[in-house]
N, C-alpha and C positions, 0 to 999 in steps of 0.2 A: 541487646538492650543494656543501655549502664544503668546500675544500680545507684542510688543514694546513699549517703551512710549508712540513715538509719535500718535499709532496706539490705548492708553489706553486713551489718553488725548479727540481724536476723538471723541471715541465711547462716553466717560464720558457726554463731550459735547452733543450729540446726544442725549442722552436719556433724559439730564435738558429739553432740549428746544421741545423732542416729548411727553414726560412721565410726568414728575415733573413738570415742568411752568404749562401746562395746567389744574391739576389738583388742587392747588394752587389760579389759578384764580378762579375755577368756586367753593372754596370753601371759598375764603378771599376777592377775588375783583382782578383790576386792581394789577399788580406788576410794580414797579418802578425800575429802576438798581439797586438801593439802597439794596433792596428787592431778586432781582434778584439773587445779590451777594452773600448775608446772604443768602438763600438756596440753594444755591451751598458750601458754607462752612461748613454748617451743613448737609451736602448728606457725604461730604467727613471725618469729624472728627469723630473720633470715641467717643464721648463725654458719648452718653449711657452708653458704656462698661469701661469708664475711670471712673463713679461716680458712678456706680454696685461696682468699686472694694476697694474703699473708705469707704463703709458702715459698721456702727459698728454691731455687732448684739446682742448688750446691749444698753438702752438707748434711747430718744425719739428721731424717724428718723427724718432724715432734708428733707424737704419737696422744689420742686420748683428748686432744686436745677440746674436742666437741664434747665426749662427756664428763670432762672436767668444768667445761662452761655454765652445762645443762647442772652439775653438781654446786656452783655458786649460786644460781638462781632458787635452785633447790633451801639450798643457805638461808638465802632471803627469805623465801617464800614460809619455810619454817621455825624461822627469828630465831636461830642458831648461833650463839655470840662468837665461837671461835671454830677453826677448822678443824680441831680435835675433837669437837663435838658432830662436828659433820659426818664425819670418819667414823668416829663411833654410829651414828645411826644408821651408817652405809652397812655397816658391819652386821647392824641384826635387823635391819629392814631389806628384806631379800627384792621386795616390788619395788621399791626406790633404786636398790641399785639396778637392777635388771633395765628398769626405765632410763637410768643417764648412761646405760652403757657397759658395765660390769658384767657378764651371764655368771660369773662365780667370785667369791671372795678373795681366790687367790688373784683373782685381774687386778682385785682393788689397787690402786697405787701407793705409793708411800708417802706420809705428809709431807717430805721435803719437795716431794713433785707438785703438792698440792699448792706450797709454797713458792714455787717455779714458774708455775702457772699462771697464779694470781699476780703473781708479778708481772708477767708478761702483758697481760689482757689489763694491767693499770697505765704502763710504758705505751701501747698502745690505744689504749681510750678503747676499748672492745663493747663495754656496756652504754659508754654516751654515743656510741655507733649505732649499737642494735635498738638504743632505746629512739635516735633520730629515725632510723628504720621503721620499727614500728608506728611511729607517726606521720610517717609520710605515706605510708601505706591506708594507715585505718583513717586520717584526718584530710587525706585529699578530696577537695570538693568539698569541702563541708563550709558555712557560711558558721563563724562562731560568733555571739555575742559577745562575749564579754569574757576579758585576761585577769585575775587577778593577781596580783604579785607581793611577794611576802617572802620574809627569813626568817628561820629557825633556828636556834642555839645547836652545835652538835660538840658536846664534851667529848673529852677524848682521854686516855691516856697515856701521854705524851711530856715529855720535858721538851720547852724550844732554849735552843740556847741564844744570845743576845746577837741582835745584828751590827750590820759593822756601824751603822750608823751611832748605836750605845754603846760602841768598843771605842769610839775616835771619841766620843764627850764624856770617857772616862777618864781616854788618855788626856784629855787636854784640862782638863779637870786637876788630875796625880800632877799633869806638869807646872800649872799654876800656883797649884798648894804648895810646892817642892822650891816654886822661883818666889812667890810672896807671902805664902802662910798662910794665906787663905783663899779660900774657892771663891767661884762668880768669875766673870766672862768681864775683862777689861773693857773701857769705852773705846770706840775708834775701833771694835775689833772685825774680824774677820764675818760671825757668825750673822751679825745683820746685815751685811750685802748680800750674802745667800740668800738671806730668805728673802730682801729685795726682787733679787734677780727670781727667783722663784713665783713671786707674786706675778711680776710681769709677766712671764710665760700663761699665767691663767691657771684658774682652779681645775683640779681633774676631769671633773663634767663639763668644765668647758672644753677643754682639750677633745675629750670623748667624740662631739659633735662635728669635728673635723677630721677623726682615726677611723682608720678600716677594723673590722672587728679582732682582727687578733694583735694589732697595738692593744687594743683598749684590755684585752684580756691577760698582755702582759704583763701590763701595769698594775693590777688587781694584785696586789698582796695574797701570800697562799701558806707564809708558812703559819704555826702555830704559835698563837699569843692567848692573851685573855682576852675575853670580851664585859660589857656589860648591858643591858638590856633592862627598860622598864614596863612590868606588865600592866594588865586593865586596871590593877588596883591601884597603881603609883607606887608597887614598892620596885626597888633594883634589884637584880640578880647578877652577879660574876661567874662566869665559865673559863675553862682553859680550853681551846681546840680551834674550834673553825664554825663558819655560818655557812648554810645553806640556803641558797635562795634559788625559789622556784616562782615560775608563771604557770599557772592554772588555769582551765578553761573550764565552760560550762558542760558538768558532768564531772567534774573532780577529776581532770584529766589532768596529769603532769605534763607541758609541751617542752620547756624546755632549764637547763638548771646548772649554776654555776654557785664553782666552791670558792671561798674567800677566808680570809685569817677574819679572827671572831671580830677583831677591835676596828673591823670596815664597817663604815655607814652604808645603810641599806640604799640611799641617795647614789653612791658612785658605783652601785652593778645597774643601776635603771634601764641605763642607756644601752648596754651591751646586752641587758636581756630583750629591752625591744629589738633590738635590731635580729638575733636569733629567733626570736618569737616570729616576728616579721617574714623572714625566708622560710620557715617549714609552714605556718598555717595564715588562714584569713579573718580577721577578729576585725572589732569595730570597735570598743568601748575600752580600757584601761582604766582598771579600780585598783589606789593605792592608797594607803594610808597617811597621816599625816606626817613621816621620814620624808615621801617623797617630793614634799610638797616644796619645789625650787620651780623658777621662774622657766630655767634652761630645758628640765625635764615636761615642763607642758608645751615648751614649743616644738622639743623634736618629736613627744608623739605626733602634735598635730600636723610636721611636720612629714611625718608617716603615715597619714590621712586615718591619724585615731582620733576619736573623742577620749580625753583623760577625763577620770573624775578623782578628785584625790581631798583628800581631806585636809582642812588647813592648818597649819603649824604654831601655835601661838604666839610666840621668838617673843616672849615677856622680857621686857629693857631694853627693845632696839629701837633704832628711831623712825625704820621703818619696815613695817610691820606689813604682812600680806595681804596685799588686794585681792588675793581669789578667793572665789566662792565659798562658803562654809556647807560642808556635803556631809556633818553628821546625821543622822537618819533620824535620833532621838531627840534633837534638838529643833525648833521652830525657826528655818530660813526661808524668809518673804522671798530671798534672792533666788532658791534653788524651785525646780519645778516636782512637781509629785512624782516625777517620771525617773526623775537624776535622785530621789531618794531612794525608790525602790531598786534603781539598780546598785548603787551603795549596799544597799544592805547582803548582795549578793556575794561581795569581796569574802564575808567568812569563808567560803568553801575551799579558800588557802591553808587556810587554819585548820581545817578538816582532813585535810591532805597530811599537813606536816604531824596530825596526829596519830591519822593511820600508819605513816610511815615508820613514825617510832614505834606506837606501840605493835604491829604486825610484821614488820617488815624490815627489822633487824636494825635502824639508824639510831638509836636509845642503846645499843651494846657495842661500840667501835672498840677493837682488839687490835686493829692494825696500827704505822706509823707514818707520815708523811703526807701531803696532801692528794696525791696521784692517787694511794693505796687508800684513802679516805672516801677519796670520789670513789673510785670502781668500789668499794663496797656500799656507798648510800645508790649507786647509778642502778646496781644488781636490783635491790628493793623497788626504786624507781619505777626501773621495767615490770616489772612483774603486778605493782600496782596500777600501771597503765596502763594494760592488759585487762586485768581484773577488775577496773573503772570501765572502761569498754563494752567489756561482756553484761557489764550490769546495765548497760543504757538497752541492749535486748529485751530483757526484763518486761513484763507486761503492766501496764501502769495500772 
């Protein structure tokens, strides 16, 4: 008999808490939530068969490598900012280590290894693997209403140095002041046919529409700049680092999530998170906020046979101003029907998400540097929230 989700999520449940917890204690000690969680993340990842198929068979094996994994998650799951703090708690929590793999203190490994590791499992995309894993497993078959999609500031610290593009309009800057004494960009010059030619090609979302998903994901800027951001109140905020942007489903569920330099518009990952969102699950509805709100972006949802609902953009001073729908939920639209407001108002649960993940799940403390090593530390949290959103839909209402 196949089971339904909700009926997989149950049984999943069922067997942690008659099978696995008990066994667990009477062979590590007492379990803590903390604890609790971590072996329900590792019941459910397929981690074994993910580092079985990674192995060279030339060469000296790498060793520890599974409970070096099970110790990143561990990471997350304990909002642990750096790996000398990890290290440290391995050291006098005896049930922790025992559980990722250690039976005594002197196994423990050294932090250069720990640093080895994580590098590895970043070069490899290890945790945007186990976390696609995990959802193809627990979300197969399931019918979702409703995606929301949203980004999140993720500071960092980090110095970016200047790309080549502000190395050449320095130099050509030094070379002008040097030949006329003064800066600005001659008539007749070079720099506006560029951006000519540039325009003709189309704006990025448009390009997007006709790229297979890993142009579109090349393209995405990754390293580290500032960002800035306005919240509910209308003030601005500046960051140094990177944006996270995730698609959420009903149930606070993370499906899928891509890292970008701070100063990208939430508008040019739209496209490439439907399209990922698209191949791992089955959703009907897209609720975005008023960033996404571009002409291009409603037609390839529907073009994906989604209903968008997205909220409209004001573009105060242009001469033309948006024709779609107005989908605030607190405001009175004759246009919108009762049905397109109450599902609006579901889109917070993005929000909810990017809260927990800061504040529980270690993305509010990045220690590391570069964007690879950025992702596999917010991916770690990811996972392990996505898991622990899961187990809660068990839960007896």
């Amino acid at each position: 008999m196949q089971l339904n989700p909700r009926q997989l999520v149950t049984q999943f449940a069922h067997l942690l808490q008659e099978d696995l917890f008990p066994v667990l204690r009477s062979a590590a000690g007492p379990l803590s939530r903390q604890l609790e969680l971590l072996a329900s993340v590792m019941a459910v990842v397929p981690l074994e068969r993910m580092l079985s198929a990674r192995r060279s068979a030339t060469g000296r094996p790498a060793k520890d490598r599974a409970a070096l994994a099970t110790a990143f998650v561990a990471k997350a799951i304990l909002n642990l900012p750096t790996t000398r703090d990890l290290i440290s708690r391995l050291e006098v929590d005896e049930c922790l280590r025992r559980f990722c793999g250690w039976p005594s203190l002197r196994a423990l490994p050294h932090e250069s290894k720990f640093s080895r590791a994580f590098d590895e499992f970043a070069r490899t995309e290890l945790p945007q693997q186990l976390h696609e894993a995990v959802i193809a497993s627990t979300q197969q078959g399931r019918l979702i209403g409703h995606i929301a999609r949203d980004s999140t500031a993720i500071p960092v610290r980090e110095r970016y140095p200047e790309t080549a593009a502000q190395k050449a309009a320095k130099a050509v800057q030094r070379k002008e002041k040097k030949s006329t004494g003064r800066t600005g960009r001659k008539k007749g010059s070079k720099g506006g046919f560029v951006r000519a030619k540039a325009a003709d090609r189309g704006t990025r979302i448009q390009r997007q529409r006709h790229q297979k998903l890993e142009r579109m994901l090349k393209e995405l800027p990754r390293q580290c700049d500032t960002g800035t951001k306005r919240n509910s109140q209308g003030n601005e905020h500046s960051w140094r680092g990177y944006k996270l942007h995730l698609d959420v489903a009903d149930g606070q569920l993370p499906i899928s999530a891509v890292l970008t330099s701070a100063s990208v518009h939430d508008s040019q990952v739209a496209i490439p998170l439907m399209t990922i969102t698209s191949a791992r699950v089955v959703h009907l509805y897209e609720l975005m906020d008023s960033a996404y709100d571009a002409a291009t972006i409603h037609e390839h949802s529907r073009r994906l046979n989604h209903v968008p609902i997205i909220a409209v953009h004001p573009r105060r001073g242009t001469k033309k101003p948006s024709q779609m729908q107005k989908v605030f939920p607190d405001q009175p639209t004759p246009q919108l029907t009762w049905a397109q407001r109450e599902r609006y108002k579901t889109r917070t649960m993005s929000e909810r998400v990017n809260a927990r993940l800061k504040d529980e799940f270690g993305a509010s403390q990045i220690r590391v540097r570069g964007a690879a090593k950025v992702m596999a530390h917010l991916m770690f949290g990811v996972l392990a929230l996505t898991v622990d959103q899961w187990l809660r839909m068990a839960a007896p209402v």
